[in-house]
PQR file of N, CA, C, O and H, with PARSE charges and radii, in Angstrom:
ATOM      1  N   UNK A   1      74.413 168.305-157.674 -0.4000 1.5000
ATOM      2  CA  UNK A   1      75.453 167.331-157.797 -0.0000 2.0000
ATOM      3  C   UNK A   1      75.743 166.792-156.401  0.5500 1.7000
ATOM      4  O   UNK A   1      75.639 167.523-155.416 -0.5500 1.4000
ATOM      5  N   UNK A   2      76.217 165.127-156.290 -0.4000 1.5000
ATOM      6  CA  UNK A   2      76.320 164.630-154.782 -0.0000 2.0000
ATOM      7  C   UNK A   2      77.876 164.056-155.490  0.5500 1.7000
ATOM      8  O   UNK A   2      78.244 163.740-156.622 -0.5500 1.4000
ATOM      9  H   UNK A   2      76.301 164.533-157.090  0.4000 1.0000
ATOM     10  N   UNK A   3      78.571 164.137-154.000 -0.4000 1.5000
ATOM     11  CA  UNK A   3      79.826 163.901-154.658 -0.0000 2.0000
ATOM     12  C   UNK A   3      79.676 162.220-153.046  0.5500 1.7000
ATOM     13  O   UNK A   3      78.861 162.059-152.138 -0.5500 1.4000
ATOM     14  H   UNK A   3      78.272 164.393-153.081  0.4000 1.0000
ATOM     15  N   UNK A   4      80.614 161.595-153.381 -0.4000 1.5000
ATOM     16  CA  UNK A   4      80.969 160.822-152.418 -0.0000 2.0000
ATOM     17  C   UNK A   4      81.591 159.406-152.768  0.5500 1.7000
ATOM     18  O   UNK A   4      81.391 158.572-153.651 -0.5500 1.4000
ATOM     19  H   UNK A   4      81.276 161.726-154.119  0.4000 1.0000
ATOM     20  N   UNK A   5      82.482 159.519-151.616 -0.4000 1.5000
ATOM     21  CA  UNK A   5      83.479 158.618-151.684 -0.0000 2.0000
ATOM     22  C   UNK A   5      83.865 157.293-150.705  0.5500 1.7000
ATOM     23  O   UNK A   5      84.057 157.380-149.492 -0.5500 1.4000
ATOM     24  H   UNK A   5      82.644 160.196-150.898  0.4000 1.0000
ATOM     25  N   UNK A   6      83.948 155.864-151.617 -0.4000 1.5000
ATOM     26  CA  UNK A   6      83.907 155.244-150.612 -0.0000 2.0000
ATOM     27  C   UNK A   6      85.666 154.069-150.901  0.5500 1.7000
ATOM     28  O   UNK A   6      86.742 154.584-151.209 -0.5500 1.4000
ATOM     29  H   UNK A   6      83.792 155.793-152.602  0.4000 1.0000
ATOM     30  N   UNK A   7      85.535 153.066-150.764 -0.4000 1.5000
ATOM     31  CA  UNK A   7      86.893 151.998-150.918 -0.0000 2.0000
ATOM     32  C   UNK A   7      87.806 152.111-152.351  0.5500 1.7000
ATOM     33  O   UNK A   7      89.014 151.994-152.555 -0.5500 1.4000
ATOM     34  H   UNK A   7      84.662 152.648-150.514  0.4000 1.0000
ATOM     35  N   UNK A   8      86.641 152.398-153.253 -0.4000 1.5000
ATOM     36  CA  UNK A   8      86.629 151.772-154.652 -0.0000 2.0000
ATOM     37  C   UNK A   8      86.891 153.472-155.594  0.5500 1.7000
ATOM     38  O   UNK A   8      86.925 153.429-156.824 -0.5500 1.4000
ATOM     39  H   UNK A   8      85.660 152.493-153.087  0.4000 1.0000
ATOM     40  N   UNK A   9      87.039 154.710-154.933 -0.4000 1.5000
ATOM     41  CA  UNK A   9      86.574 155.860-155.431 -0.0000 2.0000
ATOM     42  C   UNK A   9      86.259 156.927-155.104  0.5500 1.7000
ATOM     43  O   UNK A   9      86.262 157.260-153.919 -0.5500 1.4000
ATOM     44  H   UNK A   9      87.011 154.744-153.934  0.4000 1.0000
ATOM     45  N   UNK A  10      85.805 157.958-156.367 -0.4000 1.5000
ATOM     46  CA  UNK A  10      84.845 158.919-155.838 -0.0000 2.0000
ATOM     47  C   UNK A  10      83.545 158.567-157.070  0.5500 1.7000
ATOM     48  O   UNK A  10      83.618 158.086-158.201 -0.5500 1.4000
ATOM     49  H   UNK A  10      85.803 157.687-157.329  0.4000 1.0000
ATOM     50  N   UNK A  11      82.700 158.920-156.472 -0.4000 1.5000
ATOM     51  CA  UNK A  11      81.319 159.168-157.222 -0.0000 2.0000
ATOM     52  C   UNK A  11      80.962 160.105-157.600  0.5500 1.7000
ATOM     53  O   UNK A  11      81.469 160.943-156.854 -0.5500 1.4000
ATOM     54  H   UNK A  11      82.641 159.310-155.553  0.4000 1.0000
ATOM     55  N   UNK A  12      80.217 160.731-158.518 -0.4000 1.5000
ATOM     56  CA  UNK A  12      79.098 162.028-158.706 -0.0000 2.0000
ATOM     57  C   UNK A  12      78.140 161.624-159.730  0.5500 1.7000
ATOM     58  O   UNK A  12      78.070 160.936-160.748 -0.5500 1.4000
ATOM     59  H   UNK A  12      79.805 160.050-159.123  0.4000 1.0000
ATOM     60  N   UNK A  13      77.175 162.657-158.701 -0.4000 1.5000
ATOM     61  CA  UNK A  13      75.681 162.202-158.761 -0.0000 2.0000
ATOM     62  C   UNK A  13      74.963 163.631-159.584  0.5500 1.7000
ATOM     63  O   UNK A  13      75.040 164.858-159.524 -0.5500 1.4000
ATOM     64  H   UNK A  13      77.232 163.216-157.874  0.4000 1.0000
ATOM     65  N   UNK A  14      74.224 162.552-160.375 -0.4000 1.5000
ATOM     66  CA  UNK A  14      73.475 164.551-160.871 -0.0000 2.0000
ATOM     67  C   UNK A  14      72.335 163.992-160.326  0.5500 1.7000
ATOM     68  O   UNK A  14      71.762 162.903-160.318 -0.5500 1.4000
ATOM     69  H   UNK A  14      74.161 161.555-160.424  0.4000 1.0000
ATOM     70  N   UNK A  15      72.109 165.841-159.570 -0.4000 1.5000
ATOM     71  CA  UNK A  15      70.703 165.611-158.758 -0.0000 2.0000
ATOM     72  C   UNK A  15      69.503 166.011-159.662  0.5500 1.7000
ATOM     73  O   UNK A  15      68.350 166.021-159.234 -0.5500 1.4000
ATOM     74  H   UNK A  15      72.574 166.726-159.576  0.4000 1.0000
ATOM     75  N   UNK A  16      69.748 166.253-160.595 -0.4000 1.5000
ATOM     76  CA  UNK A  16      68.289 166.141-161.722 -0.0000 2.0000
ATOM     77  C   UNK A  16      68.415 164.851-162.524  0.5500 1.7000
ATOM     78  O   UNK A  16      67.500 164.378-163.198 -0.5500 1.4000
ATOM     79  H   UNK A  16      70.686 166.245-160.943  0.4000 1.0000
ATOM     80  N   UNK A  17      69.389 164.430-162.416 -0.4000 1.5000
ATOM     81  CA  UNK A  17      69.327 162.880-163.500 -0.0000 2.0000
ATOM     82  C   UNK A  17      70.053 161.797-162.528  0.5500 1.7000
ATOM     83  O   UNK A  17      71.154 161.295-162.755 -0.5500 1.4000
ATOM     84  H   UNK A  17      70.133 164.814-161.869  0.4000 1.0000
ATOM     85  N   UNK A  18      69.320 161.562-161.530 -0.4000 1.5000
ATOM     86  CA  UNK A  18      70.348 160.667-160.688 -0.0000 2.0000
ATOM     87  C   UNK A  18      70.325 159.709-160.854  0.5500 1.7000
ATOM     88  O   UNK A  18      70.494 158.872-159.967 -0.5500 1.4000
ATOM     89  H   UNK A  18      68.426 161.970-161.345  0.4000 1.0000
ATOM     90  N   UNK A  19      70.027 159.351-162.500 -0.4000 1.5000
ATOM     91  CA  UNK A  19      70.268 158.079-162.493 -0.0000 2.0000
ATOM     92  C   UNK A  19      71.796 157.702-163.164  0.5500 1.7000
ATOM     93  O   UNK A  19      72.299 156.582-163.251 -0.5500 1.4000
ATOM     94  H   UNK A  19      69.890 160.031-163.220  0.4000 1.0000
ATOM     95  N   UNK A  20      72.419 159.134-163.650 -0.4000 1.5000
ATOM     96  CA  UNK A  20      73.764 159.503-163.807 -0.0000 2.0000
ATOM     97  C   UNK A  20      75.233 159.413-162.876  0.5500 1.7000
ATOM     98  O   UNK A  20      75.580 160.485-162.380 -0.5500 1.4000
ATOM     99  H   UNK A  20      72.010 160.044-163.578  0.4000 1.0000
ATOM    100  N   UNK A  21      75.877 158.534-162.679 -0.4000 1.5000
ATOM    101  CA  UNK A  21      76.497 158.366-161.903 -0.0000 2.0000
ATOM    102  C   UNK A  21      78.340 158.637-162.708  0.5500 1.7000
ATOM    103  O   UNK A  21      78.380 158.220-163.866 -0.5500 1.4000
ATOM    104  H   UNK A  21      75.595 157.663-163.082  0.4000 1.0000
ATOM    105  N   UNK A  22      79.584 159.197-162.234 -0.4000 1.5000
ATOM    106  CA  UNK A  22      80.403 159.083-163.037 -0.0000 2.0000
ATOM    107  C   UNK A  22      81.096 158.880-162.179  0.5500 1.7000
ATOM    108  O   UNK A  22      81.005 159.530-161.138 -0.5500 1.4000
ATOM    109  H   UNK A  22      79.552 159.536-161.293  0.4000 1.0000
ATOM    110  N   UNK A  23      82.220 157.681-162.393 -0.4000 1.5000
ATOM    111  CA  UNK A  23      83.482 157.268-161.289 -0.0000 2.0000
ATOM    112  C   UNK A  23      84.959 157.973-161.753  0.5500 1.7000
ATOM    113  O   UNK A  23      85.572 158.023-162.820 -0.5500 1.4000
ATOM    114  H   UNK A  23      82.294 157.153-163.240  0.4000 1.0000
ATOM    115  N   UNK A  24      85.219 158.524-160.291 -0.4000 1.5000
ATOM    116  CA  UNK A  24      86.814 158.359-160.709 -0.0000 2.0000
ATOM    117  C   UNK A  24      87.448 157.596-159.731  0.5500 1.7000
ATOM    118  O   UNK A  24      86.934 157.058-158.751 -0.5500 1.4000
ATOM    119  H   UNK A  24      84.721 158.483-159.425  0.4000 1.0000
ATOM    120  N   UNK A  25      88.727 157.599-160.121 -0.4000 1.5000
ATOM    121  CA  UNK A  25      89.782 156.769-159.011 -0.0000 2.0000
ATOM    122  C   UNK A  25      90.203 157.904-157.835  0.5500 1.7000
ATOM    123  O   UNK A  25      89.622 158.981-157.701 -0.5500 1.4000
ATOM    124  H   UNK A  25      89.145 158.036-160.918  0.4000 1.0000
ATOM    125  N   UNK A  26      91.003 157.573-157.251 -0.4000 1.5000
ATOM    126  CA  UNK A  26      91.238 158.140-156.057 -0.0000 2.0000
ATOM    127  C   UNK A  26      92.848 159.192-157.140  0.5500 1.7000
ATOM    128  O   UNK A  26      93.061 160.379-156.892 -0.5500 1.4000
ATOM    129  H   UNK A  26      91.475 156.698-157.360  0.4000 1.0000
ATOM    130  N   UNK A  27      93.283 158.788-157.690 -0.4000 1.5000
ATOM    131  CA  UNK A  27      94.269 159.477-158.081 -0.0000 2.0000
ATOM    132  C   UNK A  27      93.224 160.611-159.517  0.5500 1.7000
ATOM    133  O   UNK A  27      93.512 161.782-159.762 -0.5500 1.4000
ATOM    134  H   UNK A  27      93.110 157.824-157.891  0.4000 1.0000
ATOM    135  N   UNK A  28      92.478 160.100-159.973 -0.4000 1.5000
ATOM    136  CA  UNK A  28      92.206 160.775-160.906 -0.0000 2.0000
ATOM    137  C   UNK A  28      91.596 161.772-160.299  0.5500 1.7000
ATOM    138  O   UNK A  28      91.903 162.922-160.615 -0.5500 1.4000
ATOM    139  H   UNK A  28      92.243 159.148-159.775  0.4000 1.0000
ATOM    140  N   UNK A  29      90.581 161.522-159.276 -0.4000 1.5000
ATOM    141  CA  UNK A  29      89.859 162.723-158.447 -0.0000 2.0000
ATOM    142  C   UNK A  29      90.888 163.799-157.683  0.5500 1.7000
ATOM    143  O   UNK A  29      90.561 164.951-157.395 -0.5500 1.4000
ATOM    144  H   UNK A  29      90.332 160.588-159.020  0.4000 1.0000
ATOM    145  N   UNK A  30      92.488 163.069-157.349 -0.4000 1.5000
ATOM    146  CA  UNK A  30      93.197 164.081-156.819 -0.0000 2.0000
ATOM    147  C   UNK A  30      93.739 165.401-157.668  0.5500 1.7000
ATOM    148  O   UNK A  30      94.081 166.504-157.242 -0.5500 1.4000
ATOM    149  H   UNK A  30      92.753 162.134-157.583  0.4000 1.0000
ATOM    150  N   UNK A  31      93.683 164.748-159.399 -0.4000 1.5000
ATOM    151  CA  UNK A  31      94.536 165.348-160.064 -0.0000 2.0000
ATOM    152  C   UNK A  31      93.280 166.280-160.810  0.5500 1.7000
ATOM    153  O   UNK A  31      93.777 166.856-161.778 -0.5500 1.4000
ATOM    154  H   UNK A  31      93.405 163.852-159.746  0.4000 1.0000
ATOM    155  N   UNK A  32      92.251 166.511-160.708 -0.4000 1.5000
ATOM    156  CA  UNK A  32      91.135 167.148-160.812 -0.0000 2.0000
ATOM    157  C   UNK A  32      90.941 168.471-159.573  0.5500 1.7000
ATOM    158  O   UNK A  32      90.727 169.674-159.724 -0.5500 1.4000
ATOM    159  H   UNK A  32      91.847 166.044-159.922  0.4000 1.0000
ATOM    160  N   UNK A  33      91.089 167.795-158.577 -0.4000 1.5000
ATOM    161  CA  UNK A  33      91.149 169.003-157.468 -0.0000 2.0000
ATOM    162  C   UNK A  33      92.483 169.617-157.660  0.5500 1.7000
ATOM    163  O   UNK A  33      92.467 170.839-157.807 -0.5500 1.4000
ATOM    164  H   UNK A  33      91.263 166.818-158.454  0.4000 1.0000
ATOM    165  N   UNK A  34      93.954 168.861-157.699 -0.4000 1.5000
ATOM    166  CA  UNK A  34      94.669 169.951-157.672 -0.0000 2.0000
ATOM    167  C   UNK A  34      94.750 171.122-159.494  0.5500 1.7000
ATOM    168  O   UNK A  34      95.400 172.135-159.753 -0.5500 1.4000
ATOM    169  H   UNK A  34      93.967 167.868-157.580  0.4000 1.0000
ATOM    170  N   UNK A  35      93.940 170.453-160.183 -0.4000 1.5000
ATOM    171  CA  UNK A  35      93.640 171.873-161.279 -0.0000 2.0000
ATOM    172  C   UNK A  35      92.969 172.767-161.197  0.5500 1.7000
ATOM    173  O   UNK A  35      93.187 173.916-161.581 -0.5500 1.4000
ATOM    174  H   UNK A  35      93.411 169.630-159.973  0.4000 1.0000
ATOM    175  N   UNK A  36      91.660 172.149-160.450 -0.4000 1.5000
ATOM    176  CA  UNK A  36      90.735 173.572-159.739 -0.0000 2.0000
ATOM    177  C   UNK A  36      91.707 174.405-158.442  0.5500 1.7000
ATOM    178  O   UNK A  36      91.870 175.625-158.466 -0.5500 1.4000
ATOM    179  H   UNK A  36      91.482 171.216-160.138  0.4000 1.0000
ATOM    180  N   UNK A  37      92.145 173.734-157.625 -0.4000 1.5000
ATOM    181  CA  UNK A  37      93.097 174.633-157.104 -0.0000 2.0000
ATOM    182  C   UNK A  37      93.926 175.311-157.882  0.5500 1.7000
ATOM    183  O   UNK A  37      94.255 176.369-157.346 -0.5500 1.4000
ATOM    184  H   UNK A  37      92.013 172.743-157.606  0.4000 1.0000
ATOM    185  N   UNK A  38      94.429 175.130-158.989 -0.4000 1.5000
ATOM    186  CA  UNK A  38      95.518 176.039-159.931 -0.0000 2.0000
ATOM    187  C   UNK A  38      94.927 176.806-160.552  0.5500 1.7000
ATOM    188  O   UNK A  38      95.621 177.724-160.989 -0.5500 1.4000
ATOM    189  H   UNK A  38      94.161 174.270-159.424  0.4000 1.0000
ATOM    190  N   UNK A  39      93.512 176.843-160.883 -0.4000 1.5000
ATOM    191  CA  UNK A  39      92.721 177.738-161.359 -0.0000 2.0000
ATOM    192  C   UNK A  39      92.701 177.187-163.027  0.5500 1.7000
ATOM    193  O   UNK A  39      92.650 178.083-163.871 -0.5500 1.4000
ATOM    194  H   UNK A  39      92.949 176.097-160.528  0.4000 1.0000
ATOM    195  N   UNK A  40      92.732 175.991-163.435 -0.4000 1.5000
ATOM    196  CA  UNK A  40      93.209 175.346-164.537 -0.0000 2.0000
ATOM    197  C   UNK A  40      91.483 175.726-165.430  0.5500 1.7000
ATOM    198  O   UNK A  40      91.465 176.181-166.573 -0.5500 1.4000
ATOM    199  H   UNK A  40      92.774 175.263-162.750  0.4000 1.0000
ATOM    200  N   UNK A  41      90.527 175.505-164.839 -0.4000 1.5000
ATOM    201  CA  UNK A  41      89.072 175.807-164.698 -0.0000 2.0000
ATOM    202  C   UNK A  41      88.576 176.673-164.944  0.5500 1.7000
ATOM    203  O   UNK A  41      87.534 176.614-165.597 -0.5500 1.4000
ATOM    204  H   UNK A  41      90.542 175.135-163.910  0.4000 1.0000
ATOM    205  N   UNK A  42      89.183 178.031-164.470 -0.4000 1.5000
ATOM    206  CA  UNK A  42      88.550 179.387-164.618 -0.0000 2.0000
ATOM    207  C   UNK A  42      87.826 179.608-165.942  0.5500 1.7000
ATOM    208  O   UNK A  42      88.160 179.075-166.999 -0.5500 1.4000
ATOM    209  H   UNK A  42      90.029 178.079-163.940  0.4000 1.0000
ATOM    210  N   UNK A  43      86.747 180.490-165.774 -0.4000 1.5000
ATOM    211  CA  UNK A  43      86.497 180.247-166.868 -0.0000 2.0000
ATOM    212  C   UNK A  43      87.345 181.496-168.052  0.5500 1.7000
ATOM    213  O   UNK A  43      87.238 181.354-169.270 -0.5500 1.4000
ATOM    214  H   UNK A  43      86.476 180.923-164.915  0.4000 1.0000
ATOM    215  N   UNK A  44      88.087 182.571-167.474 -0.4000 1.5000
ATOM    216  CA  UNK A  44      88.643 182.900-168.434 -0.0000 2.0000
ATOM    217  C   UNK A  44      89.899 181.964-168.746  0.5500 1.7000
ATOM    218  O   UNK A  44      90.651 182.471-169.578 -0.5500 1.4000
ATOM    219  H   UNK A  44      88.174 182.687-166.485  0.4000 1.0000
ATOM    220  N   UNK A  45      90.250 180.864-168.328 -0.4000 1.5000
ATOM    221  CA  UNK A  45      91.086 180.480-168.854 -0.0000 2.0000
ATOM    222  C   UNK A  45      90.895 179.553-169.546  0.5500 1.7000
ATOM    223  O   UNK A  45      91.753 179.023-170.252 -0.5500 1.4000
ATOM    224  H   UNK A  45      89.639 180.452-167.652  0.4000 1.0000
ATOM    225  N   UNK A  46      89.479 179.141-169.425 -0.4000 1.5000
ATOM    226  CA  UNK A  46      89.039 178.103-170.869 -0.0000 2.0000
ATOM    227  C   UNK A  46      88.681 178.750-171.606  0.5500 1.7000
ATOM    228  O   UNK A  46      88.494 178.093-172.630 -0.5500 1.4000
ATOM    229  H   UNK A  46      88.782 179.571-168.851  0.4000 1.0000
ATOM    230  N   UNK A  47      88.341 180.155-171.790 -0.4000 1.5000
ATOM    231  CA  UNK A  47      87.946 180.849-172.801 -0.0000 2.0000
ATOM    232  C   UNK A  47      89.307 181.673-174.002  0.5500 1.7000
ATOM    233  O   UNK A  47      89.098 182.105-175.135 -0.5500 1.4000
ATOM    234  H   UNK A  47      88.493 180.689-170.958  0.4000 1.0000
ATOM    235  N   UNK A  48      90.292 181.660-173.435 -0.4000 1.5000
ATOM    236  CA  UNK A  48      91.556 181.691-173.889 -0.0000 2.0000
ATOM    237  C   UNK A  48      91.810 182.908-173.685  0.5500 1.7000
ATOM    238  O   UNK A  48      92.915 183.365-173.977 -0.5500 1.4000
ATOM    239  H   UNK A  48      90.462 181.309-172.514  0.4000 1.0000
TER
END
């Protein structure tokens, strides 16, 4: 995976299908990191 960010965003890249690209906004990418920081992710906590 390539992550990167420029005016308009963030990007990610899959490095086996790079022809896969998925955008977020600058607020949506913030509110994504601060759930992996909360541990929102874990996987026992998607597992219930």
């Amino acid at each position: 995976m390539a992550v990167a960010a420029d005016a308009t965003g963030v990007r990610v890249r899959s490095t086996t299908a790079e022809a896969v690209v998925v955008g977020f906004t600058d607020d949506e990418w913030s509110a994504f990191v601060r759930g992996v920081k909360n541990g929102e992710f874990d996987l026992d906590r998607l597992r219930g």
